[in-house]
C-alpha positions as a Markdown table, in Angstrom:
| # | Residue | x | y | z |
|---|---|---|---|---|
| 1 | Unk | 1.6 | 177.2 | 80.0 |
| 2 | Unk | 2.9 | 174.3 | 77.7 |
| 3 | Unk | 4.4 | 171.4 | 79.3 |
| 4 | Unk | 6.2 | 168.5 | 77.4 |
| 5 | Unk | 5.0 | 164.7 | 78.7 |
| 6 | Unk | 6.9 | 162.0 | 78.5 |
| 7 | Unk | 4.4 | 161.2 | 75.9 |
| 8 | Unk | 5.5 | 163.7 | 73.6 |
| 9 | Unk | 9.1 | 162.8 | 73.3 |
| 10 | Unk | 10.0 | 159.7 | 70.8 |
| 11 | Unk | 12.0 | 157.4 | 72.9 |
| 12 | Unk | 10.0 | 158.6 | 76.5 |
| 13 | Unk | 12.8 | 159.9 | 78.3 |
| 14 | Unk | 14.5 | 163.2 | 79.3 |
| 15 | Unk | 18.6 | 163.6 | 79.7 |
| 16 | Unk | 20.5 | 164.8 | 82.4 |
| 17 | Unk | 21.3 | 168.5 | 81.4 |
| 18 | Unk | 24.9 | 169.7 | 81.2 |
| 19 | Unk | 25.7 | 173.3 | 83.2 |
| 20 | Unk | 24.0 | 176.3 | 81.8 |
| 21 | Unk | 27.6 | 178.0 | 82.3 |
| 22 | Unk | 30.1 | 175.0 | 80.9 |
| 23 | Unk | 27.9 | 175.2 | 77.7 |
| 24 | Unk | 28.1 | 178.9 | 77.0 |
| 25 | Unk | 31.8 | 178.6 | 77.8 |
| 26 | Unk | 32.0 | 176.3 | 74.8 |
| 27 | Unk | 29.7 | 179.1 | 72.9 |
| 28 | Unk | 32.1 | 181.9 | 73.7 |
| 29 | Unk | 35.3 | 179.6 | 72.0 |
| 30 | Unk | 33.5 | 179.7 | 68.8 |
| 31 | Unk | 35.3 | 182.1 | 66.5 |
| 32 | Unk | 33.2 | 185.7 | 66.2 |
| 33 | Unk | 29.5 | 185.7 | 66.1 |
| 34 | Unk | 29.4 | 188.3 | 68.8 |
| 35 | Unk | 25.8 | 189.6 | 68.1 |
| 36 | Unk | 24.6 | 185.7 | 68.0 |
| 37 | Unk | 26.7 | 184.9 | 71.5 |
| 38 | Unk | 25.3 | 188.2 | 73.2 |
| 39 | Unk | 21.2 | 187.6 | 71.8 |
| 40 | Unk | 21.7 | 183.4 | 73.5 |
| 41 | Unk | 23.2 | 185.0 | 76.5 |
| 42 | Unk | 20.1 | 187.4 | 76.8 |
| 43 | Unk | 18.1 | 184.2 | 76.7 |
| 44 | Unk | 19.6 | 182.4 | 79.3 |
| 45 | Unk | 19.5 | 185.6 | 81.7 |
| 46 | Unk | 15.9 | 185.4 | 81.1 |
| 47 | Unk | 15.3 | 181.9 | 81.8 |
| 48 | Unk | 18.0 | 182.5 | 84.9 |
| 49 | Unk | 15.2 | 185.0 | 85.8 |
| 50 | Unk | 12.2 | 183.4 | 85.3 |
| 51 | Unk | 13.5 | 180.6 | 87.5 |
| 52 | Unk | 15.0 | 182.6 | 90.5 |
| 53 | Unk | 11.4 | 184.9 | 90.4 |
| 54 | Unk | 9.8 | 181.2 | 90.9 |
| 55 | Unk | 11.5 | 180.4 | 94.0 |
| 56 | Unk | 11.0 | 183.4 | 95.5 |
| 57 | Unk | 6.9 | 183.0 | 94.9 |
| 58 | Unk | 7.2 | 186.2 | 92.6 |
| 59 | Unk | 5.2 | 183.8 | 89.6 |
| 60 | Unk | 4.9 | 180.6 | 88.1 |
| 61 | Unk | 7.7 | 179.2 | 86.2 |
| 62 | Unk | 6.8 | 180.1 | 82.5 |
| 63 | Unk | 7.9 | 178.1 | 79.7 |
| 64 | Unk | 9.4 | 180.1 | 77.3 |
| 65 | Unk | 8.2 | 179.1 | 73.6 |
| 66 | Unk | 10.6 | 179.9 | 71.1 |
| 67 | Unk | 11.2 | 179.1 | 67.7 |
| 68 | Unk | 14.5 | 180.9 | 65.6 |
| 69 | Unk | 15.4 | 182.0 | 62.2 |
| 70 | Unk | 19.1 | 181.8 | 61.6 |
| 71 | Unk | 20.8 | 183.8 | 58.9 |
| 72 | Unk | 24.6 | 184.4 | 57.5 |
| 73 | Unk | 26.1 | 183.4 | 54.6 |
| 74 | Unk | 27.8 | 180.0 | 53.3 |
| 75 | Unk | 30.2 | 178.7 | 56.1 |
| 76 | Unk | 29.5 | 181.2 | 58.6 |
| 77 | Unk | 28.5 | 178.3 | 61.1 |
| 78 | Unk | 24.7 | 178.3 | 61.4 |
| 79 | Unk | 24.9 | 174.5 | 61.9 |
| 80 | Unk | 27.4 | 174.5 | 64.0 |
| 81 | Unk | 25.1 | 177.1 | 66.4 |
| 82 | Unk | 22.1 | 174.6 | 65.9 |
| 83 | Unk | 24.1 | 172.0 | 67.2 |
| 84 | Unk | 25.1 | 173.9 | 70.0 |
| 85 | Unk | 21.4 | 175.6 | 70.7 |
| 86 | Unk | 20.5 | 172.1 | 71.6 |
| 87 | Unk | 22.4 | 171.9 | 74.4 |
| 88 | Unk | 21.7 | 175.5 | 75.4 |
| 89 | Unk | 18.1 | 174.9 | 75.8 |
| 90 | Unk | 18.5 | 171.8 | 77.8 |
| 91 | Unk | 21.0 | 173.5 | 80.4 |
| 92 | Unk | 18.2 | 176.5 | 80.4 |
| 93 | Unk | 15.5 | 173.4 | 80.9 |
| 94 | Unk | 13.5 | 175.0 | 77.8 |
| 95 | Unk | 13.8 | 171.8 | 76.4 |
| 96 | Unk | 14.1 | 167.7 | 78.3 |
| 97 | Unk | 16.7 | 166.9 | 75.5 |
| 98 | Unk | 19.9 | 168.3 | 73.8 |
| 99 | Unk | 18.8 | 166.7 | 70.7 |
| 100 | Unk | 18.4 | 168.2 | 67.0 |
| 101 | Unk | 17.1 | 167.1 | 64.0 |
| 102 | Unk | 18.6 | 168.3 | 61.3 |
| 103 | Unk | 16.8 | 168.4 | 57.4 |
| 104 | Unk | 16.2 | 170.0 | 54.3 |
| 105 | Unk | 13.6 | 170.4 | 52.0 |
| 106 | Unk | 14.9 | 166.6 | 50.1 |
| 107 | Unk | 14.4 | 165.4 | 53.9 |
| 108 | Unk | 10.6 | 167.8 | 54.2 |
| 109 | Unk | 8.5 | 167.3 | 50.7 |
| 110 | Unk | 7.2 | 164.1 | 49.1 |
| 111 | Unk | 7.3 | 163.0 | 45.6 |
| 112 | Unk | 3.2 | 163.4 | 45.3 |
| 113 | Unk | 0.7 | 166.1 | 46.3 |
| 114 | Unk | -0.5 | 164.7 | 49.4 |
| 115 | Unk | 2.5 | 162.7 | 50.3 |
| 116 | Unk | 4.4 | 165.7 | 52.5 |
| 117 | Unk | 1.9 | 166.4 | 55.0 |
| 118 | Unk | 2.7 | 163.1 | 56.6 |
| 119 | Unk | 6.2 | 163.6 | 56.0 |
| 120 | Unk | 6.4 | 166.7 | 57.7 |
| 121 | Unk | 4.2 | 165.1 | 60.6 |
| 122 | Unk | 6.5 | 161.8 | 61.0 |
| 123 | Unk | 9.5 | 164.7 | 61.6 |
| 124 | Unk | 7.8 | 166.8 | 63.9 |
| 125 | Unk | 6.9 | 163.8 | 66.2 |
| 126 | Unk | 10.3 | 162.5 | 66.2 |
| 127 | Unk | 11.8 | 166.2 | 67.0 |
| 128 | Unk | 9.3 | 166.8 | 70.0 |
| 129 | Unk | 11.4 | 167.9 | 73.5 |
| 130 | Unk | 14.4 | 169.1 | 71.0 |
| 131 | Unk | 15.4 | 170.9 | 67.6 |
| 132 | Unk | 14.1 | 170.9 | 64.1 |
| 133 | Unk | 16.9 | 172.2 | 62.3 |
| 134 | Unk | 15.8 | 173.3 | 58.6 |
| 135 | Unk | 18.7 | 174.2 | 56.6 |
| 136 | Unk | 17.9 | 176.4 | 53.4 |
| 137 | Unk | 14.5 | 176.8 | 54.4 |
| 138 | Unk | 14.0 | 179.2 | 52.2 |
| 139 | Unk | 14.1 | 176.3 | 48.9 |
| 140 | Unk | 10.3 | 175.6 | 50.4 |
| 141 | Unk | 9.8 | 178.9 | 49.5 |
| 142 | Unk | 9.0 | 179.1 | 46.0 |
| 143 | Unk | 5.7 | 180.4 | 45.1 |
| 144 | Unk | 5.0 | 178.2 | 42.1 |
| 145 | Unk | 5.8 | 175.1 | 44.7 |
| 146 | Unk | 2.8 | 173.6 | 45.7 |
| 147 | Unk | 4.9 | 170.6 | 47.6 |
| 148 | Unk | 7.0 | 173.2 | 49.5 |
| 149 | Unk | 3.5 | 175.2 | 50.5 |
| 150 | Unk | 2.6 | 171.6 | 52.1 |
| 151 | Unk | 5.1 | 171.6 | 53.9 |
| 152 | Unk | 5.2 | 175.4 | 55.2 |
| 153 | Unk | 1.3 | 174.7 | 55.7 |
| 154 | Unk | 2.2 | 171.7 | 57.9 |
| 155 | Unk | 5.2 | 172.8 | 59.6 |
| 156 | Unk | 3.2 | 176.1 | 61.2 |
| 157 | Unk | 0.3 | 174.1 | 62.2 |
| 158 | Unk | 2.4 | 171.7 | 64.2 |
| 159 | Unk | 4.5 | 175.0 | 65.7 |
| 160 | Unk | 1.1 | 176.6 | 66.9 |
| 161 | Unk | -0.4 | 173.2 | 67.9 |
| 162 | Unk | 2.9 | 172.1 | 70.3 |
| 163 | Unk | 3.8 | 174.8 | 70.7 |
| 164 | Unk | 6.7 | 174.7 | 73.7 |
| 165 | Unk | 7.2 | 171.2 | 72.9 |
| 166 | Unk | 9.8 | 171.3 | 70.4 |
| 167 | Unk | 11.7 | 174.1 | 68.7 |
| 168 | Unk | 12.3 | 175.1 | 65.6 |
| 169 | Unk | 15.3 | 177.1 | 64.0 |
| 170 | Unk | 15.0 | 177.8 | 60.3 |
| 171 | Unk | 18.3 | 178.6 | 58.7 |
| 172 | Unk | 19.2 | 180.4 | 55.2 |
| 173 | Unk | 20.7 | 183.4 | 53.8 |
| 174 | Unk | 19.5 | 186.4 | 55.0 |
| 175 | Unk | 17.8 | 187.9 | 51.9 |
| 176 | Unk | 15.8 | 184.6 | 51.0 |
| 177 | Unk | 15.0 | 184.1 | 54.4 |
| 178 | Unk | 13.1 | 187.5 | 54.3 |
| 179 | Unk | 11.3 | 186.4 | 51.1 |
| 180 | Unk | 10.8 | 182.8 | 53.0 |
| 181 | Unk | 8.8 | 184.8 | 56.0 |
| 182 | Unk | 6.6 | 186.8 | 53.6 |
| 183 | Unk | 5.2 | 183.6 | 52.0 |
| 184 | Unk | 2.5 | 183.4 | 54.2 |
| 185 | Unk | 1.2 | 185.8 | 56.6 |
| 186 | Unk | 1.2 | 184.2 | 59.8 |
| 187 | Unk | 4.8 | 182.2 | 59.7 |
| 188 | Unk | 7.1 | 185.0 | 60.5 |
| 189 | Unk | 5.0 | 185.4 | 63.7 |
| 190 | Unk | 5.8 | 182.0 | 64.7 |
| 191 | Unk | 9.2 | 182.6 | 65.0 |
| 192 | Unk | 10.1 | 184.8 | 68.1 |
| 193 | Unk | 14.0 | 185.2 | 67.4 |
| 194 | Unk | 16.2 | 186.0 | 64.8 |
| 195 | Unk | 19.8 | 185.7 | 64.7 |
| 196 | Unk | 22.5 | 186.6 | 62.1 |
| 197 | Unk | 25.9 | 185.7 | 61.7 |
| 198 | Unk | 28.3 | 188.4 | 60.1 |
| 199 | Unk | 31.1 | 187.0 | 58.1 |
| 200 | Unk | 34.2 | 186.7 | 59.5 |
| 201 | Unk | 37.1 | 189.8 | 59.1 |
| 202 | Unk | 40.4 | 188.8 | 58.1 |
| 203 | Unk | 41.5 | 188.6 | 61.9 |
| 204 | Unk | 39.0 | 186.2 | 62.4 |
| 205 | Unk | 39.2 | 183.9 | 59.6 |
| 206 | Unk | 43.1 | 183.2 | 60.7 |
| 207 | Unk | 42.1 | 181.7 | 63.8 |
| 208 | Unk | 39.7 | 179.8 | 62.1 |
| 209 | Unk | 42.3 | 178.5 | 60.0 |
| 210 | Unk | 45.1 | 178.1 | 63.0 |
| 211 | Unk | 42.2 | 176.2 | 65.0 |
| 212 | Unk | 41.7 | 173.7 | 62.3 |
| 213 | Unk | 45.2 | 173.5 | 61.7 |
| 214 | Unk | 45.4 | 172.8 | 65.6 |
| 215 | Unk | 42.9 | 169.9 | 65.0 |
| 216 | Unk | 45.0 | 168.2 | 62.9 |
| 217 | Unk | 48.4 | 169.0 | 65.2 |
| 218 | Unk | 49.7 | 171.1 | 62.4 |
| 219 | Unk | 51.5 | 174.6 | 63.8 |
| 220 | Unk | 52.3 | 177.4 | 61.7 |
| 221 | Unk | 55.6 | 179.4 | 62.1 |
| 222 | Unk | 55.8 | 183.1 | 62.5 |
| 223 | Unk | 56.4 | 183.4 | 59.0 |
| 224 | Unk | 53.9 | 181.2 | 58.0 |
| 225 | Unk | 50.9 | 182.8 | 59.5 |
| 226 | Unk | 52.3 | 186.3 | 58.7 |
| 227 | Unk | 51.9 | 185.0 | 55.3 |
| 228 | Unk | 48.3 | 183.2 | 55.8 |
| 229 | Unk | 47.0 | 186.3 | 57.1 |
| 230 | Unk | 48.4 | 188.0 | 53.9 |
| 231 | Unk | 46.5 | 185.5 | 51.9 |
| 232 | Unk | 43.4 | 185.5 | 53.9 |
| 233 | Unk | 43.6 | 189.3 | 53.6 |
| 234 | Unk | 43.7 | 189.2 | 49.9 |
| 235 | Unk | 40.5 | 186.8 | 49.5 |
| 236 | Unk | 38.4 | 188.9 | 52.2 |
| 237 | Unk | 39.1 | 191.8 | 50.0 |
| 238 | Unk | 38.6 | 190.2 | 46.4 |
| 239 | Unk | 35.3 | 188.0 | 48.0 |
| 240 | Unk | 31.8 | 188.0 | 46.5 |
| 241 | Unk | 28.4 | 186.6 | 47.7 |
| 242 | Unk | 29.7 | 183.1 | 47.0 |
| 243 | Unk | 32.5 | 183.3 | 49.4 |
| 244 | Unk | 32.7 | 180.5 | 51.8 |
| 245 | Unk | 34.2 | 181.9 | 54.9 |
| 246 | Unk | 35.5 | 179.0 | 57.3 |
| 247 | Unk | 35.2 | 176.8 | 54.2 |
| 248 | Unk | 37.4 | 178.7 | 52.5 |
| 249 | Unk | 39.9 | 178.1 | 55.6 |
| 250 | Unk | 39.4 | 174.6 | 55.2 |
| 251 | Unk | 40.3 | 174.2 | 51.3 |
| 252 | Unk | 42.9 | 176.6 | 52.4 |
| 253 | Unk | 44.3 | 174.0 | 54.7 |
| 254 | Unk | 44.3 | 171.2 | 52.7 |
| 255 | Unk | 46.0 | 172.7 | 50.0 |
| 256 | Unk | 48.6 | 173.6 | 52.5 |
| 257 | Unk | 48.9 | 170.1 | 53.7 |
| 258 | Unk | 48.8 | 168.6 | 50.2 |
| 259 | Unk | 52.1 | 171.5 | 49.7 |
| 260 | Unk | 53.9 | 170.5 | 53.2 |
| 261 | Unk | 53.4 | 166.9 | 52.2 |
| 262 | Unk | 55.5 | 167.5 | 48.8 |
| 263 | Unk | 58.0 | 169.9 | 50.5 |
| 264 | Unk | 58.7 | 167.3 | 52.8 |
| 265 | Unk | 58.8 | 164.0 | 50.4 |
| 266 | Unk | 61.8 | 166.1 | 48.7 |
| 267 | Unk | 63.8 | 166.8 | 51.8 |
| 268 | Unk | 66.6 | 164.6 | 53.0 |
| 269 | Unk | 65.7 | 162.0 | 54.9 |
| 270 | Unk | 68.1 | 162.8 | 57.5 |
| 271 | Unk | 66.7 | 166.1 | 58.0 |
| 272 | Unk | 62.8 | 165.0 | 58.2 |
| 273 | Unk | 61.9 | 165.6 | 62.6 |
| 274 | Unk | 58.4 | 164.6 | 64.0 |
| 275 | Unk | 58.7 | 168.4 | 63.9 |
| 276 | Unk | 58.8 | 168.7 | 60.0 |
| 277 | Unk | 55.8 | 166.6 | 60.0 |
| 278 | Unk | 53.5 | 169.3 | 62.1 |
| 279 | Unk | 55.4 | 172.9 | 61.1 |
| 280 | Unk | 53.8 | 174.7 | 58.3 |
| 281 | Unk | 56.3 | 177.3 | 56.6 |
| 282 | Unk | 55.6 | 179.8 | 54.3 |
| 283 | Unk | 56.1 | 178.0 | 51.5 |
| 284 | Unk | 53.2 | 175.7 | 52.3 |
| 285 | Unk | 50.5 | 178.2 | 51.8 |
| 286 | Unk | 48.9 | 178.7 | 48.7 |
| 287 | Unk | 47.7 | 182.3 | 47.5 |
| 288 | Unk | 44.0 | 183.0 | 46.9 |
| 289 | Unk | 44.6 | 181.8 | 43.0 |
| 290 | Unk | 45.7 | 178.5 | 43.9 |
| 291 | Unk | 49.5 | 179.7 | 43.3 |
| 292 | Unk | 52.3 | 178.4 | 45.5 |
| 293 | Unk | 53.6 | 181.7 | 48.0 |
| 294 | Unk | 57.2 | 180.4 | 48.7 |
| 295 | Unk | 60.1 | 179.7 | 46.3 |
| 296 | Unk | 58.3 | 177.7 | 43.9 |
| 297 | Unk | 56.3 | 180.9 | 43.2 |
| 298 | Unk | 59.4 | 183.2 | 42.4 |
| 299 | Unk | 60.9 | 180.7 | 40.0 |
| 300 | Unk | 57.9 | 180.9 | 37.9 |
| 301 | Unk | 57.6 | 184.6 | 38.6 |
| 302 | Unk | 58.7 | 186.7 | 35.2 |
| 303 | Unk | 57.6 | 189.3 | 36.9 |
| 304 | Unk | 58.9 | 189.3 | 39.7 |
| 305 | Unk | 62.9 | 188.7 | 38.8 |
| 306 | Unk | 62.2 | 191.2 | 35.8 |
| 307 | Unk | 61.5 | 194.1 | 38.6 |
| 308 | Unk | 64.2 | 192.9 | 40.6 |
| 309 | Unk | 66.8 | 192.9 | 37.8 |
| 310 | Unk | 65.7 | 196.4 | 36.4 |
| 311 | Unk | 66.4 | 197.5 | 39.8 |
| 312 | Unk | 69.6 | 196.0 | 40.1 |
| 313 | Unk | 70.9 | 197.6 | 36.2 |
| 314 | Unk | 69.6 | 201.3 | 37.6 |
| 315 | Unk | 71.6 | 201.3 | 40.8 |
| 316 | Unk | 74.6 | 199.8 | 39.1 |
| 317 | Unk | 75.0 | 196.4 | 40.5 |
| 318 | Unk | 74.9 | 193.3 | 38.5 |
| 319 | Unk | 73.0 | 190.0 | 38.9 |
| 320 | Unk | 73.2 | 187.4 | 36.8 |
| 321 | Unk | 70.6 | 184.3 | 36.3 |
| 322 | Unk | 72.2 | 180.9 | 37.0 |
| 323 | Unk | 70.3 | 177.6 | 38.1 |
| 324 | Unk | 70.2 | 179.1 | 41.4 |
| 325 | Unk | 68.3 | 182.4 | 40.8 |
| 326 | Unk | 66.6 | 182.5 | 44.4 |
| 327 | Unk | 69.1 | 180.6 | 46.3 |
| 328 | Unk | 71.4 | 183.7 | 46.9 |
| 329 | Unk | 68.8 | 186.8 | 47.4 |
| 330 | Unk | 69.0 | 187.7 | 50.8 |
| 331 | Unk | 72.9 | 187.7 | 50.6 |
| 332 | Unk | 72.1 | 189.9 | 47.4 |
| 333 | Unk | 69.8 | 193.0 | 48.6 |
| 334 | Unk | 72.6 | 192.6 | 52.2 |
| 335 | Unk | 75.7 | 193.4 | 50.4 |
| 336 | Unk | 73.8 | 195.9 | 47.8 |
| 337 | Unk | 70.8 | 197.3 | 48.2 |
| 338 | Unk | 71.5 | 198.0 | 51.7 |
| 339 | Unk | 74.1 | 200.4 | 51.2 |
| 340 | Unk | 71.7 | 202.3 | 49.3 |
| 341 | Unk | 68.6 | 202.5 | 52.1 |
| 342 | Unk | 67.1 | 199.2 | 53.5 |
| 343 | Unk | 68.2 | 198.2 | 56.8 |
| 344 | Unk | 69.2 | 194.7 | 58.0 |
| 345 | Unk | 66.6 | 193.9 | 60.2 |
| 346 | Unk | 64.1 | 194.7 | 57.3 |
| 347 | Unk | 65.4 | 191.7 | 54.7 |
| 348 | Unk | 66.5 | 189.4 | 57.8 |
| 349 | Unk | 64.8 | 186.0 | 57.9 |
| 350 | Unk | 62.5 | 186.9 | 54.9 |
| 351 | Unk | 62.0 | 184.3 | 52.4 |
| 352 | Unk | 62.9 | 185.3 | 48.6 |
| 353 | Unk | 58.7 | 185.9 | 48.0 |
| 354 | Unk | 58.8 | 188.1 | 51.1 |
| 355 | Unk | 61.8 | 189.6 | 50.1 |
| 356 | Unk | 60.2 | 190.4 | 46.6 |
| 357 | Unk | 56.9 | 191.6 | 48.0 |
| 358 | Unk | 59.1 | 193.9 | 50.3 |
| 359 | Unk | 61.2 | 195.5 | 47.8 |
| 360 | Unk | 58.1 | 196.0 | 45.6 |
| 361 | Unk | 56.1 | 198.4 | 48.3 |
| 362 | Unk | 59.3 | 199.7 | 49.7 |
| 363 | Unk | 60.8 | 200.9 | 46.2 |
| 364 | Unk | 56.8 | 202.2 | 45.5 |
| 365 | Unk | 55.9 | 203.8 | 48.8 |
| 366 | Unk | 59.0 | 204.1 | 50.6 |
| 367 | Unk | 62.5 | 204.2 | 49.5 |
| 368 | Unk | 61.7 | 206.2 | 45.8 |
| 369 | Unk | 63.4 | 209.8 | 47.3 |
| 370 | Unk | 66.1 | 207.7 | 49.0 |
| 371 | Unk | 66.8 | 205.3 | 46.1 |
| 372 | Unk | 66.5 | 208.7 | 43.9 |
| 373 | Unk | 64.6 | 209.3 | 40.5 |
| 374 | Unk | 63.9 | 205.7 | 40.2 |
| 375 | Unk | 62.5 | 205.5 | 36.3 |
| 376 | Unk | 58.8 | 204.8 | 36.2 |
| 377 | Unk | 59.4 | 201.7 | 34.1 |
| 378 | Unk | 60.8 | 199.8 | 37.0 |
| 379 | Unk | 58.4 | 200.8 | 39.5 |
| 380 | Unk | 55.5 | 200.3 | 37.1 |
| 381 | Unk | 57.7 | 196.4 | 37.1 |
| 382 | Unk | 57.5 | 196.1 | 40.6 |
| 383 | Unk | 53.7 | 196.7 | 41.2 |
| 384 | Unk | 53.1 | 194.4 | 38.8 |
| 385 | Unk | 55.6 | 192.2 | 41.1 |
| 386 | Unk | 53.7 | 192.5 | 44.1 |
């Protein structure tokens, strides 16, 4: 059994632990990472165990030595979870502090052979009774890198030799992590958990983005997060191995500020609310490519008022450009294209993107037999519209 003194902790003293259940509530409002959530509440029905087998004089009180390897990809939240794994293993008294140390191999390896030994002690002692969170472990990795094979070297000795004391949770993608276990033969069997974070679905990002945009007392209208998740969509399905998950939310959010802030500077200033201030509208939200989804888009669409006018000279009607192209849409597809097949309720409310995006996959996949023998030219038009 290994049993933390208050010699071993820094600054000799312990802190009063927060409720084992008010800190997993705080776990559970974290967005996804249901495999991570359910492996941490295994944990604490453990130590729950362990504790309630004590009292009965079933056993001793074991303490549970653990140290963690945390894997997911850029901005899934692995710091965030170290953060919060602090106070988890205080509430399950695992650990006499909430406290975590957080590093990287700049913070880990000296500028001399010889140098990161101490280094890495000088950390280890000032983590003892909480975390030792190393991001991008992996980097120490390299097999050519005699400064980061100090530091591995050093690292396991101090996990074997206090071990209980301290934790550590070692956090990287998860291919390089793999590669970063096999370095040397005993350090994947000092760590006794592993934990992944899947990226977040499209579902998941949005409420990511709505919670920052909370944050920050911003709200998004109906329309507006109809069309975030329409953009959030988009990147999930265009997204590579540098995607950046919630990061991505928050460059998403900021662009959408910097846009409400223009939108606004141009309104009247009779019509400018503490409201206008805090409502995002569809306008506001930039596509994956940076380009603006509301009005501002169509007027620099080509594309999109060339399908729209093709459309227009098949089923007879005429629509001329004037200064005001977008301004009068909606009245537009009411009076015409509605006596053809679209229904009211299907062009009500939408803005003149929305309206364009509409006609484009209802004139494709929808309304081609009712709209009859629609040419191929002008459908070809709108799916380049789209």
């Amino acid at each position: 059994m290994y049993r933390i003194t208050s010699d071993d902790l820094p600054m000799a003293q312990n802190e009063k632990a927060r409720p084992l259940d008010e800190v997993l509530n705080e776990l559970d409002d974290f967005v996804g990472m249901r495999s991570v959530k359910n492996s941490i509440r295994r944990l604490a029905v453990q130590s729950m165990f362990m504790k309630q087998r004590a009292a009965m004089g079933a056993g001793n009180v074991q303490q549970m030595a653990m140290n963690f390897v945390l894997t997911g990809n850029p901005g899934t939240g692995k710091t965030s979870i170290a953060r919060k794994m602090g106070e988890i293993l205080n509430s399950m008294d695992i650990l006499p502090t909430s406290r975590v140390l957080e590093c990287s191999r700049a913070t880990l390896v000296g500028k001399y052979l010889g140098e990161t030994p101490k280094i890495v002690n000088n950390i280890c002692d000032k983590a003892m009774g909480g975390i030792l969170f190393i991001d991008e472990a992996y980097t120490l990795s390299d097999q050519n890198d005699q400064y980061g094979k100090e530091a591995i070297d050093t690292l396991m000795k101090r996990m074997e030799d206090d071990r209980g004391k301290f934790v550590v949770i070692a956090a990287g993608y998860k291919d390089k992590m793999e590669e970063f276990l096999q370095m040397n033969a005993g350090l994947a069997s000092r760590f006794t958990h592993k934990l992944h974070i899947d990226d977040y679905n499209e579902d998941e990002l949005l409420a990511i983005f709505k919670k920052m945009a909370k944050k920050e007392q911003y709200t998004l209208s109906p329309t507006a997060e109809f069309k975030a998740l329409n953009v959030i969509y988009k990147m999930v399905m265009a997204k590579d191995s540098s995607f950046g998950n919630a990061r991505e939310m928050r460059n998403l959010l900021d662009q959408t500020i910097q846009q409400l802030s223009m939108r606004v500077t141009q309104m009247p200033p009779d019509q400018v609310t503490k409201e206008t201030y805090q409502l995002i509208l569809p306008e506001d939200i930039l596509d994956k490519d940076g380009n603006l989804t509301g009005k501002k888009k169509l007027r620099d669409s080509a594309a999109g008022l060339k399908a729209l006018e093709s459309l227009c000279k098949y089923l007879g009607f005429t629509y001329s450009k004037t200064e005001d192209d977008y301004k009068d849409i909606r009245e537009f597809v009411n009076e015409n294209l509605l006596k053809k097949a679209i229904k009211v309720k299907d062009v009500e409310g939408k803005e003149p993107d929305e309206l364009i995006d509409y006609l484009s996959k209802t004139v494709i996949n929808e309304y081609e037999e009712k709209l009859k023998g629609i040419p191929a030219e002008v459908t070809e038009e709108f799916e380049k519209a789209i």
